[in-house]
C-alpha positions in Angstrom: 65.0 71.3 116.8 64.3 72.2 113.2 67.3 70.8 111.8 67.0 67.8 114.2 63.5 67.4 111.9 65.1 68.5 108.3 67.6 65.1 109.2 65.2 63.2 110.0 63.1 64.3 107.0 65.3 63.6 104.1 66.2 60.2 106.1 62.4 59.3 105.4 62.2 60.7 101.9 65.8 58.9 100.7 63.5 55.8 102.0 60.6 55.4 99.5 62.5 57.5 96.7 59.8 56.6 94.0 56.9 57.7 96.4 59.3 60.7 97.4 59.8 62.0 93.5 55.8 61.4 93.2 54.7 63.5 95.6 57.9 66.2 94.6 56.5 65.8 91.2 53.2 66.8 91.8 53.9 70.3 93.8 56.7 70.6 90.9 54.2 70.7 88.4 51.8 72.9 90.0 54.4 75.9 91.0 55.0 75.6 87.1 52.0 76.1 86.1 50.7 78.5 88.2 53.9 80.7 88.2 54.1 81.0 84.5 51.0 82.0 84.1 51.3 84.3 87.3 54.4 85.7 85.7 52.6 86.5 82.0 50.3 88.3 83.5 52.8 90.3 86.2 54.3 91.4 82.7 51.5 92.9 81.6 50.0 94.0 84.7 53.2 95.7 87.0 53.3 99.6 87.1 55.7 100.8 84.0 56.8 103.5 85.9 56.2 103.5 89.9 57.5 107.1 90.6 55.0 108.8 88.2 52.6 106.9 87.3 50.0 109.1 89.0 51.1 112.1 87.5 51.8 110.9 84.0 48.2 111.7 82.0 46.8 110.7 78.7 44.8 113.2 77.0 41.6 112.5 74.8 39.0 114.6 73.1 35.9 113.5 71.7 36.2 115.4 68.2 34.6 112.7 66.4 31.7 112.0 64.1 28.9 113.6 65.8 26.3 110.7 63.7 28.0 108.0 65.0 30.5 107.5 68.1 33.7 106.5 68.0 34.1 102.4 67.5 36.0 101.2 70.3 37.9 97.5 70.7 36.0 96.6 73.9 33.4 98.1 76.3 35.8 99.3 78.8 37.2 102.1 76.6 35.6 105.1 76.3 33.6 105.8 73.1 36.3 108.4 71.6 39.4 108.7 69.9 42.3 107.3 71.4 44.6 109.9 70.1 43.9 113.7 69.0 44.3 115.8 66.1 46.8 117.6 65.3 45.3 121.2 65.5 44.3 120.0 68.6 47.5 119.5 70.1 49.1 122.8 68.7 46.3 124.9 70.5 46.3 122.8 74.3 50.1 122.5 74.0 49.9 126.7 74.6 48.8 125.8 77.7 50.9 126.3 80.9 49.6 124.4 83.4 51.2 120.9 83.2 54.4 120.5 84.5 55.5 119.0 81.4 54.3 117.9 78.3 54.7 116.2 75.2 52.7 115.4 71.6 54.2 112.0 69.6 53.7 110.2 67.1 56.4 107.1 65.4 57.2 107.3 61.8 58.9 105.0 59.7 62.2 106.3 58.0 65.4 105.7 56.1 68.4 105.7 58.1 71.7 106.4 55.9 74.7 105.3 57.9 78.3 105.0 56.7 78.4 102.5 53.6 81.4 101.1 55.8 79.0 100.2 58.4 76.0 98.9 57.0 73.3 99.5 54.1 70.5 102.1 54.0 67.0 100.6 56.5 64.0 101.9 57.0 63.7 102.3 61.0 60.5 103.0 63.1 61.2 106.7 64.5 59.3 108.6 67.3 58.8 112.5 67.0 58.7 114.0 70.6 59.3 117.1 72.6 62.3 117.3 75.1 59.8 116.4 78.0 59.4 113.1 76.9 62.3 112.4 78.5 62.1 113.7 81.8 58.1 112.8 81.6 59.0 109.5 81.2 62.2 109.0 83.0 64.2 107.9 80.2 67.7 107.3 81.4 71.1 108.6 79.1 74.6 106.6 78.8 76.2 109.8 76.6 74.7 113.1 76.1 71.3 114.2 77.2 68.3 115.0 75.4 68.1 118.2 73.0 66.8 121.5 74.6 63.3 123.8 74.2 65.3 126.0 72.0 66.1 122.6 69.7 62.0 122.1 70.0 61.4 125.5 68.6 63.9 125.5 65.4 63.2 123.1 65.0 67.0 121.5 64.9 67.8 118.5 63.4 68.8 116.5 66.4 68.6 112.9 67.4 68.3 111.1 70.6 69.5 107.3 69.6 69.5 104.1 71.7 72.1 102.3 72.9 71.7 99.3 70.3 71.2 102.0 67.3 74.6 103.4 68.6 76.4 100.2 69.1 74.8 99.5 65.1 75.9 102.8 63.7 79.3 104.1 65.4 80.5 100.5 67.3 79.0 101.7 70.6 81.4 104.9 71.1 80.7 108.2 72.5 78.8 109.3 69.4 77.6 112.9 70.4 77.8 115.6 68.3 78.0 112.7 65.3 76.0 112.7 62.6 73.4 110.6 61.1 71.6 110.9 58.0 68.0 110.1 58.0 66.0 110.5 54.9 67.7 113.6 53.3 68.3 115.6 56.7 71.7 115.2 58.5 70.8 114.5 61.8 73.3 115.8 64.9 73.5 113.1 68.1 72.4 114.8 71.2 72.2 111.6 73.4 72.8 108.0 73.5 69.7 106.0 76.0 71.4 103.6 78.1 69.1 100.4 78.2 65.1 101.8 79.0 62.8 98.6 78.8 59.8 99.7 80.6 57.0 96.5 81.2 54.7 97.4 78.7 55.3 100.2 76.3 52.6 102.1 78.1 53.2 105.4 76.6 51.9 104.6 72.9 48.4 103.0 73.9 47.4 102.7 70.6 49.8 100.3 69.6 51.3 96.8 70.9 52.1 97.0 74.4 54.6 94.7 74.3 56.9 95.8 71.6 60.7 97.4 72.8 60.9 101.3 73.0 61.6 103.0 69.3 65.3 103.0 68.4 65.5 106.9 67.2 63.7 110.2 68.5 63.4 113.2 66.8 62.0 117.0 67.6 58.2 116.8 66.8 58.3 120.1 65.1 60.3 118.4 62.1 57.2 116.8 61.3 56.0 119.6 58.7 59.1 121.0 57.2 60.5 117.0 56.5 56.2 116.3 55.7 56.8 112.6 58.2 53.6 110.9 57.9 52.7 108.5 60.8 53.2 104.9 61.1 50.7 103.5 63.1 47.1 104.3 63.7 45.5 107.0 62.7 41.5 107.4 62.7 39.3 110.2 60.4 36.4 111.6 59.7 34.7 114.1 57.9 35.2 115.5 54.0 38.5 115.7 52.7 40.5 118.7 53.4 40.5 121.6 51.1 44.6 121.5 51.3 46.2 118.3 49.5 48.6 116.1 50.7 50.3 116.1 54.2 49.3 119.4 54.9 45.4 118.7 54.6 46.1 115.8 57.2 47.5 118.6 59.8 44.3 120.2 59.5 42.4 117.6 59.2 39.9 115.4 61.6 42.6 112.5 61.5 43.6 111.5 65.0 47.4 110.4 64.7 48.6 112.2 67.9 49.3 110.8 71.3 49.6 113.4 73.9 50.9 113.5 77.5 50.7 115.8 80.0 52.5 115.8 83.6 50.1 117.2 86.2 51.7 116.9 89.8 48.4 117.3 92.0 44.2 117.3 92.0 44.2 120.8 91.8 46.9 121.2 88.6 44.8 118.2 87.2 41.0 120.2 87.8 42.8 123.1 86.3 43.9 121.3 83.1 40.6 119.8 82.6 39.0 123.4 82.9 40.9 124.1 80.3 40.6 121.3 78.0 36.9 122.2 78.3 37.0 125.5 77.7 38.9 124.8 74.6 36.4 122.2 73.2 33.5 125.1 74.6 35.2 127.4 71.9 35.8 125.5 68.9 31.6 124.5 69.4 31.4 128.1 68.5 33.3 127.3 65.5 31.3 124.4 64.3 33.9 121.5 65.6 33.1 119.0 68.7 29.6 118.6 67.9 29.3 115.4 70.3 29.0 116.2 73.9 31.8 117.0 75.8 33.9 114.2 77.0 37.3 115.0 77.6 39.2 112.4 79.3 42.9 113.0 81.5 43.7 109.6 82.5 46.6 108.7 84.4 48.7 105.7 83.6 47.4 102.6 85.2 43.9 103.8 84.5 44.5 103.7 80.7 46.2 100.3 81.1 42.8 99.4 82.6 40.9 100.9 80.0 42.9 99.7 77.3 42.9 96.5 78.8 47.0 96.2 78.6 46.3 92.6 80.4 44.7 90.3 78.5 41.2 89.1 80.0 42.8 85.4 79.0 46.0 85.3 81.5 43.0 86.3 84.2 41.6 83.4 83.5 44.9 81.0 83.4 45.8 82.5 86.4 42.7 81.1 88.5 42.6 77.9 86.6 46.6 77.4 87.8 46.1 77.9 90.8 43.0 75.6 91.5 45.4 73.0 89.6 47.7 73.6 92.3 44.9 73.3 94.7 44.2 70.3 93.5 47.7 68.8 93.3 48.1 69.8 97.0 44.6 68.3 97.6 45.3 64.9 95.4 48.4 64.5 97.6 47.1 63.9 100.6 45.9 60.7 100.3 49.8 59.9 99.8 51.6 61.4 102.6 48.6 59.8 104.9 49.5 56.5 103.6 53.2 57.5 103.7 53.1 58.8 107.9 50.8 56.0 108.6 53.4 53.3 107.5 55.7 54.8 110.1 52.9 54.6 113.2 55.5 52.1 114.6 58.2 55.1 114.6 55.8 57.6 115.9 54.8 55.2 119.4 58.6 55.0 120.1 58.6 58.5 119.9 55.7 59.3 121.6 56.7 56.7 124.5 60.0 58.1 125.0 58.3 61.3 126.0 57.6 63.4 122.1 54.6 65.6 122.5 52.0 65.6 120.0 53.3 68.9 119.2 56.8 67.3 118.3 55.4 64.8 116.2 53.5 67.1 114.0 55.9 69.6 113.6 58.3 66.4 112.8 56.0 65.6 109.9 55.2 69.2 108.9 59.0 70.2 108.2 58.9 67.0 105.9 56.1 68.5 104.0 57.6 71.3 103.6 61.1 70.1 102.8 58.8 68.4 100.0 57.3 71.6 99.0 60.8 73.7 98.7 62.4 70.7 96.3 59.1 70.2 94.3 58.4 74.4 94.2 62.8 75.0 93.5 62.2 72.3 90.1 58.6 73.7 89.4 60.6 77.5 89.4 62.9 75.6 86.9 60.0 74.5 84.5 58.8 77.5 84.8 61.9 79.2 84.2 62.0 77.2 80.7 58.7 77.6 79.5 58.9 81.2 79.8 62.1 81.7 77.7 60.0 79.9 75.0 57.2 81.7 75.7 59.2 84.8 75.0 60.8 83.4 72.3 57.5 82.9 70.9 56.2 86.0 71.6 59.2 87.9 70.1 58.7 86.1 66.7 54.7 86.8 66.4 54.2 89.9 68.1 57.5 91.8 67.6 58.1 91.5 71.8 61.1 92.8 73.5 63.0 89.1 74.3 63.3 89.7 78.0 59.1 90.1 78.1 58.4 87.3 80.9 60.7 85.9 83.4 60.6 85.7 86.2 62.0 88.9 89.0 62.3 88.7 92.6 58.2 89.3 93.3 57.3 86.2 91.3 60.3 83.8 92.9 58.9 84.8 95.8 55.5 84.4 95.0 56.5 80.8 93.5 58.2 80.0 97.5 55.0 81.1 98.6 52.8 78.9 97.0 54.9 75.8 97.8 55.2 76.7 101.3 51.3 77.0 101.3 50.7 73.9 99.3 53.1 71.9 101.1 51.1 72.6 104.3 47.9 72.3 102.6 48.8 68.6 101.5 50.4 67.6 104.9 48.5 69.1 107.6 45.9 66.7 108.1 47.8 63.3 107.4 50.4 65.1 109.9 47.7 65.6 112.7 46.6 62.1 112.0 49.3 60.7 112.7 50.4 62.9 115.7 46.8 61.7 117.2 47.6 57.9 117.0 47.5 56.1 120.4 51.3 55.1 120.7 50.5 51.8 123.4 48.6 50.2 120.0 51.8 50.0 118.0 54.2 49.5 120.7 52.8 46.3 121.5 53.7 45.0 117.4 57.7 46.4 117.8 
């Protein structure tokens, strides 16, 4: 029966091809718009990390001015630093209730390859413990990630991604290589095989939609090598009584980012005890003079808070969508005209014993036949407009290339839609025309 209808279908749209490629047209260009913009905003707005993102957590401390609270970028951040000292993070990284954790912070640093393979660059660099790694379920092609022992050294060891190994050593096994970086030889410990999270959710402070760094590095390298930060970094307060890098690390500068792994509610009340007990003690001291407001956020929280989806693709999403409402709406009037030109067709039908059932569903399937050709050329459009998109977004913004396109949720999403619109446009001109008296037009044949 179906396919009896899909014949008889793309008979009637092969007979009016110019009113047939208008009304294809017009769901075509409403699945385009309303996937790409459903598609941007997917990007942004999908879970970075399904398996952990519940037990993946930010941590904060208010440690700021106490005359004035922290200035934040919109109202749905909370009025603190988004990052923590680092005297802070040696004294809550003694603690031994997370499962794992890590402190970070990305530098920017000379690399010193072979002079047969390239010239000296500078290359952003991210100093981490080993549990980044497992924390954030970084996968490996060679090698693994250094050990606790490398984090204590501290040993100069590198973790390197798979395009920074392809640059420097052709894409070998380059473990237990060296690299020089600045003045340290640096030893390979691991090559990354390709890790493009969504967003780069794990630096909040910086844009979400630039690619993972190319080089890691213990953090504990950070004082004897004195790496100063590339990226934010927010102050307060006088200037230390110790110069130079060193006055930083006891400083009120916030340059830290620090994660913590808490696998439950109660490992999760137990760190935030803590945190508070902490902050309690260095009130004795004279620091945290603001009230307390610690914050343990877990993943998709902070990517609410730091509003990792822009309030504008919101916004293009609805107004796509009533576009394609309209579209779906605007066509109407065309398929009624189109079905009623065939009310001759439909009395033969009809008098040759078609139910009214039959003759709907007849018209139906041809709405939706519509609705799959316009929605498989809007998925096209789409297709294009997000490669430039990307393109775009690559040159201004520093973007990873592959940033929006579209995966098997939005094609399906994109079927969806057309499927809905193409009922949406021909339900009523197909119940119309399944209600016409058949006697009426028999008598012109």
């Amino acid at each position: 029966m179906i396919l009896h209808n899909l014949r008889i279908a793309w008979k009637s749209l092969q007979r009016n091809r110019v009113l047939s490629l208008l009304i294809v047209s017009g769901i075509a260009l409403g699945i385009a718009l309303s996937t790409t913009f459903t598609t941007i905003r997917h990007a942004f707005a999908q879970d970075p990390i399904p398996a952990k993102s519940g037990v993946l957590h930010y941590v904060r401390l208010d440690s700021w001015d106490p005359a004035k609270a922290y200035p934040t970028q919109s109202p749905a951040m909370a009025p603190i630093p988004t990052q923590i000292t680092y005297r802070d993070m040696r004294e809550i990284m003694k603690s031994t209730i997370p499962a794992r954790q890590t402190a970070a912070y990305k530098s920017n640093l000379y690399v010193f390859p072979d002079p047969k393979v390239s010239r000296p660059f500078k290359e952003v660099v991210r100093l981490c413990f080993s549990d980044f790694f497992p924390m954030f379920q970084v996968p490996f092609k060679y090698g693994a990630a250094w050990d606790k022992k490398a984090d204590e050294g501290p040993e100069p060891v590198v973790v390197i991604s798979e395009a920074m190994n392809e640059k420097l050593f052709g894409g070998a096994n380059s473990v237990g290589r060296t690299v020089r970086i600045e003045s340290t030889e640096f030893r390979v410990a691991g090559v990354l095989d390709r890790w493009m999270p969504s967003v780069k959710f794990y630096d909040p402070t910086q844009n979400f939609v630039q690619p993972p760094e190319e080089i890691y590095m213990p953090f504990n390298l950070a004082l004897p090598m004195k790496i100063l930060p590339f990226g934010n970094s927010d102050g307060w307060g006088p200037s230390p009584a110790v110069p130079g890098f060193e006055g930083r690390l006891v400083s009120e500068t916030c340059f830290i980012q620090m994660w913590v792994e808490l696998p439950d509610a109660k490992t999760k009340k137990a760190y935030e005890d803590f945190l508070a007990a902490y902050v309690l003690e260095q009130k004795r001291h004279g620091r945290f003079q603001r009230p307390l407001n610690n914050r343990v956020t877990p993943v998709l929280d902070l990517m609410t808070e730091f509003q990792v989806v822009p309030p504008e693709t919101n916004a293009l999403v609805i107004v796509s969508l009533l576009f394609l409402a309209v579209c779906a709406l605007n066509l109407i009037g065309l398929l009624l005209g189109k079905f009623l030109a065939r009310a001759g067709e439909v009395g033969v039908r009809r008098a040759l014993g078609a139910s009214r059932l039959d003759i709907f569903l007849q018209h139906i399937v041809e709405c939706e036949l519509i609705a799959v050709i316009g929605g498989a050329l809007g998925l096209l459009i789409s297709a294009g407009v997000l490669v430039s998109v990307s393109s775009w977004a690559k040159t201004v913004a520093n973007a990873r290339p592959d940033m929006f396109r579209l995966d098997v949720p939005m094609v399906s999403l994109a079927v969806g839609l057309s499927l809905l619109a193409g009922f949406v446009a021909g339900a009523y001109p197909a119940w119309r025309t399944c209600r016409l008296a058949p006697a009426i037009h028999l008598k012109l044949q």
